[in-house]
N, C-alpha and C positions, 0 to 999 in steps of 0.2 A: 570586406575591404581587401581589396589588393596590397600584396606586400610589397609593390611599385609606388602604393601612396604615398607620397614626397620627396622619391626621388628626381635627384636631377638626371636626366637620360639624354646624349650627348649622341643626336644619328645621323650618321655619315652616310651618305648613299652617292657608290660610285656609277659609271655610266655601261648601264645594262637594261635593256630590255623590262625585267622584272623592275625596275625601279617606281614601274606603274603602282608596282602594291604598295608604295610607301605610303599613300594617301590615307590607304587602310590601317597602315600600320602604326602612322602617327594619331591618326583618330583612336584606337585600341588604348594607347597607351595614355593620352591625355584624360581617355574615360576609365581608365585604371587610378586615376590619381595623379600621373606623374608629369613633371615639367619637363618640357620637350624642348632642347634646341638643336637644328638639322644645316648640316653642314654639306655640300654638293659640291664633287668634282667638275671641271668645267663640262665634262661632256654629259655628267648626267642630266644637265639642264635639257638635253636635246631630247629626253622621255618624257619628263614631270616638268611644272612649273616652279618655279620658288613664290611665285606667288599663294599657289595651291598650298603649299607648305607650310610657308607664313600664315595665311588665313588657320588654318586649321592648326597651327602648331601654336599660335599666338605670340610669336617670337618671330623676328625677323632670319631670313634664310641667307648665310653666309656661303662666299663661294670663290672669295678672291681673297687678297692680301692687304689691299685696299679696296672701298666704297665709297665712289663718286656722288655726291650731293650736294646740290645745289652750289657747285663748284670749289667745295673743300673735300678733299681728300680725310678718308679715316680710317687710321689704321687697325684689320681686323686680328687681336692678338692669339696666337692660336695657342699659347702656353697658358693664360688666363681662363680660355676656354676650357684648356683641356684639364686644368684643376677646379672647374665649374664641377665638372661632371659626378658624379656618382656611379655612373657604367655608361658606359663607351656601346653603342652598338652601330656594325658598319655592316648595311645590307641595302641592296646586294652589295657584293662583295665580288667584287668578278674576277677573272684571271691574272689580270691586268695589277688590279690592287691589289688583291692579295698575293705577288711578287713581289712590290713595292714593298711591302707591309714587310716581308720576309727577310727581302734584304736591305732595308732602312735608304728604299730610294724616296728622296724627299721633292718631290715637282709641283705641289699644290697646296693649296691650304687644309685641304683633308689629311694629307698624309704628315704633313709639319704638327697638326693636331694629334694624331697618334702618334708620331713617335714621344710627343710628348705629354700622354698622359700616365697618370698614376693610379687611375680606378682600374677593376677590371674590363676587360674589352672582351664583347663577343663580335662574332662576325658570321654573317651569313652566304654562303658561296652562292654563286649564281651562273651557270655557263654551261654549253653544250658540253653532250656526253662523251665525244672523244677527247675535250679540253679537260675533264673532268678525271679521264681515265688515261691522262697523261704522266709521268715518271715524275715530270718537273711540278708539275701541279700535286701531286702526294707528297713529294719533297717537301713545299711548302706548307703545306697543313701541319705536316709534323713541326715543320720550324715555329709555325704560329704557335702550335700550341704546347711546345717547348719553352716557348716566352711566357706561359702561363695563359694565353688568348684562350678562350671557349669557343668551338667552334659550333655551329647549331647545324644540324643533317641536313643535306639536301635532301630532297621528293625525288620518290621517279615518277614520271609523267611526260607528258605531252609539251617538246620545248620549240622555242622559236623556227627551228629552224626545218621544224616538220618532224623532225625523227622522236623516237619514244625511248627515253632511260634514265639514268641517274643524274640529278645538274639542276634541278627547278629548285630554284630558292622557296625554303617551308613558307607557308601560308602565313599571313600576318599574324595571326589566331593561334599558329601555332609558336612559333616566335617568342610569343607573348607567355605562352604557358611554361616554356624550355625556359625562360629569362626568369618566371616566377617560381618554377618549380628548383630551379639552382640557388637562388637567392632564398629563398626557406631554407634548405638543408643547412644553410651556416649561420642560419638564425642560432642565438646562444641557447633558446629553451624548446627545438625542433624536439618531439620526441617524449617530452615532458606534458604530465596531465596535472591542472591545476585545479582546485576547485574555490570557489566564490561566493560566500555570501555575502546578501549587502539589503539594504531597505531596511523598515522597521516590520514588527509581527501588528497583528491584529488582533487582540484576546476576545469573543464575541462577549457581550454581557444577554443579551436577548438578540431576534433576528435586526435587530434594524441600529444596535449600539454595541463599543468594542472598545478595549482598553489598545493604545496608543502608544504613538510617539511622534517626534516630530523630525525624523530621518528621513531625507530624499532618495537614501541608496547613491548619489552619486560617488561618492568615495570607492565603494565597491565597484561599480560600471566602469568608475575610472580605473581601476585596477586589473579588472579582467577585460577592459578593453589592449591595458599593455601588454599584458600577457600576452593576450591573443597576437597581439602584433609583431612579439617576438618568438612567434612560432609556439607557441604553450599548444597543448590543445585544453580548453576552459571548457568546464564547466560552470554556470553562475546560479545560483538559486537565492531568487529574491522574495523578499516579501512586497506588499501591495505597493509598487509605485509607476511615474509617468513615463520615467525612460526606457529607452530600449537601446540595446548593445549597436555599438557605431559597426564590428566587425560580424561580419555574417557568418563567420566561423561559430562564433559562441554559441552553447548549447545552453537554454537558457529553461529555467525549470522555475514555472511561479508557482509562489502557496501564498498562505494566508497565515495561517498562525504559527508558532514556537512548535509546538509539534509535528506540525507539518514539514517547517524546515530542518527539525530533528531528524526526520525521517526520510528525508530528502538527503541530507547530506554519510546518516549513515549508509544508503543504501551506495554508495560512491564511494567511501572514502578508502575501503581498502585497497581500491583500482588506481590510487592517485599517489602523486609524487607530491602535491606541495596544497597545504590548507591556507588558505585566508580568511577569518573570521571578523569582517567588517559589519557585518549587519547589527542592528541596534535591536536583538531581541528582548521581549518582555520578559521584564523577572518572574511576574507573578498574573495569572489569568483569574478570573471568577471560578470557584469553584463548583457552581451549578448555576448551568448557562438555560436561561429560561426558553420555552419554545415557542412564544410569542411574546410579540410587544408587551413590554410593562408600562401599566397608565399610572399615569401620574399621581400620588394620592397623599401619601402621608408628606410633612414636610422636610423629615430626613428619611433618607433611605442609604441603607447598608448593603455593601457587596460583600460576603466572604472570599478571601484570595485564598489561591493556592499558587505553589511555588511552581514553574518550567523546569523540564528538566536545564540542565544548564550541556549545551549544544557543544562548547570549544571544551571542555571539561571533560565530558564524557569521549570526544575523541583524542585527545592527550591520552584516556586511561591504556585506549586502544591502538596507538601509535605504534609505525613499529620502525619504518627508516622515513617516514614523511616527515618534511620539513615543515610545523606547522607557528601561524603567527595571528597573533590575537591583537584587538584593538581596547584601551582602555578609556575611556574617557570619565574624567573625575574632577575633582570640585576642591578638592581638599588632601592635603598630601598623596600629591598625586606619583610619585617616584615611590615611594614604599607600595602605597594600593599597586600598583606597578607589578615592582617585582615579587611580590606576594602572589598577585597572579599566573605569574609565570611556574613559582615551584606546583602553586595549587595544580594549574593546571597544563602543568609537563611541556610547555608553550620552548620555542626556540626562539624566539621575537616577538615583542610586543611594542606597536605603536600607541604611544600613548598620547592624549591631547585633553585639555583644559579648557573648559567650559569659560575660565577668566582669561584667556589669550585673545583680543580682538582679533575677530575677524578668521576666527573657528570654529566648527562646531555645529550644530545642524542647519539644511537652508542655506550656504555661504558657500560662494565657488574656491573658496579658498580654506588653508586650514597648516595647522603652526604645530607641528609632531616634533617629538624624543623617539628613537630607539633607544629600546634594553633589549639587551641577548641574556642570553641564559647565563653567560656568565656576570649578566648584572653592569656591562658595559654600558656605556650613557654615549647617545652621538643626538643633541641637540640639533635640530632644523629652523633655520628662521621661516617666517611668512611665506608662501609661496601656495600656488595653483593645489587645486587638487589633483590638476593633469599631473601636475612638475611631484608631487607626494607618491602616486599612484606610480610614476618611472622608478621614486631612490626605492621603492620598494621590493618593484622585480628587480633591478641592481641589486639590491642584495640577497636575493634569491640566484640570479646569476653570480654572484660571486662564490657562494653555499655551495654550488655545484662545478666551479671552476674548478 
């Protein structure tokens, strides 16, 4: 998943030659995730269509002050628009505009749009190489990006006007990666390694029967998907189930049984910055697991258990500056089981939730949590998404590290 997914991106394309790529560029980004509305100075009309732009942007293409239809006038607000946005980007960006932009000349609905926005703005130059390698044109760049503007490199290459050098606005492609690659680095968990478990274990009883449970993992998926999205780099290690990670970042390690995910997780944990212990692993397995099918025969039949090791326990013992956070789910005093857990096992957070909370609990897109912190602090949550659980979680993990 691109970390463009959901945003609003606000593209301004003034009147240059290169504005031909905006087709490309708008198509990149709407396939990144992101919602796209495209605002054109009058002359860039005379490169690209707004029709093209609309089609493929799925938003209609602004370009005046007013838009004449069907004989009422309507006014296009360019301060509304320009607190739509989430990032601003204006490419090309030609000499023209980006003077304008510098020195707050306002003649169009592009430029009334910038001055009045509040997201970041990037801006993409576009123009021959002696306009390029002009005194007043470096002047401006620096102005721009004295105002806090990003400005994205130009190519050298092969430009309009025959001659070869510096001045071709980056590829749509590339654009796109300068835009994501800055917006990760001020991600709040860039840098941070997380790790994940989530699903239920498998205990085998013989080859074809296994002790259970009835966990989807989605609580987990939903957790290391947010992570992921705020720049974690995740690890997830799940036991047997049907989903798979929304972000293609995630590093995703399946097992099958308690030991399996033991061993998964130790081999990680001392490389990570933050534990999440969401999966519903089994207390206790068969202590001799048959090697073929068992027929049916007497009319009771007895399994001996043996105990798993206990996975969030064993890396408490081993903890050494990881922020680690356990799930509890209980039935019956559930605020003491709670924090009992916590001294047990060395836990900094624990989400806890109740089997008697409608509408919690395994199988249900939703789920009704408590945090306790180690200092036994209480922050009750009502009803909500497992998505909306799965956010106050890395929140306070990002706070942890604020």
């Amino acid at each position: 998943m691109s970390v463009l997914s959901g945003k609003k991106i606000l593209l301004g394309i003034s009147g240059g030659i290169a504005a031909y790529k905006t087709t490309t560029l708008v198509r990149l980004l709407v396939k990144a995730g992101a919602q796209v509305q495209v605002i054109m100075s009058p002359a860039a009309k005379d490169f690209v269509t707004p029709l093209t732009l609309s089609t493929l942007s799925k938003n209609p293409v602004f370009s005046t002050f007013y838009s004449e239809e069907s004989n009422n006038a309507q006014w296009n607000n360019h301060v509304e628009l320009a607190l739509w946005a989430d990032i601003m980007l204006i490419a090309p960006a030609t000499a023209n505009t980006i003077a304008k932009m510098a020195n707050g000349l306002c003649d169009n609905l592009l430029m009334a749009t910038y001055l009045s926005a509040k997201c970041k703005v990037f801006f993409a130059p576009a123009m021959d190489l002696d306009m390029y390698a002009h005194p007043s044109t470096s002047i401006n760049f620096n102005k721009l990006q004295s105002f806090g503007n990003v400005m994205i490199p130009t190519e050298f290459g092969e430009l309009a006007s025959g001659l070869v050098g510096q001045g071709r606005m980056a590829e749509p492609e590339n654009i796109i990666a300068f835009i994501e690659k800055e917006e990760e680095n001020k991600l709040p968990l860039k840098g941070k390694k997380v790790l994940v478990t989530a699903g239920p274990t498998y205990e085998a009883i013989d080859p074809v029967r296994f002790i259970g449970n009835h966990s989807t993992g989605k609580m987990g998926f939903d957790i290391a998907n947010q992570a992921a999205n705020y720049g974690a780099e995740v690890i997830l290690v799940t036991g047997p189930t049907y989903l798979q990670p929304k972000n293609a970042a995630i590093k995703l390690i399946s097992v099958t049984s308690a030991k399996q995910m033991y061993d998964a997780c130790h081999l990680h944990f001392n490389n990570i910055d933050v534990a999440i212990a969401a999966a519903a692993v089994a207390d206790y397995r068969p202590k001799n697991v048959a090697s073929e099918k068992i027929k049916k025969s007497d009319a009771n039949f007895t399994i001996e258990l043996e105990k798993t090791d206990d996975i969030l326990a064993s890396l408490g013992k081993i903890k050494q500056n990881q922020f680690l956070i356990g799930f509890a789910l209980e039935t019956e005093n559930e605020v003491e089981h709670a924090k009992q857990k916590i001294v047990k096992k060395n836990l900094d957070l624990i989400v806890l939730n109740s089997l008697r909370d409608a509408g919690a609990g395994f199988g249900k897109p939703t789920n009704k949590v408590t945090f306790i912190d180690k200092n036994f602090n209480l922050e009750p949550l009502e009803l909500k998404s497992k998505e909306s659980v799965a956010l106050d979680i890395i929140q306070k993990i990002i706070n942890h590290y604020a």
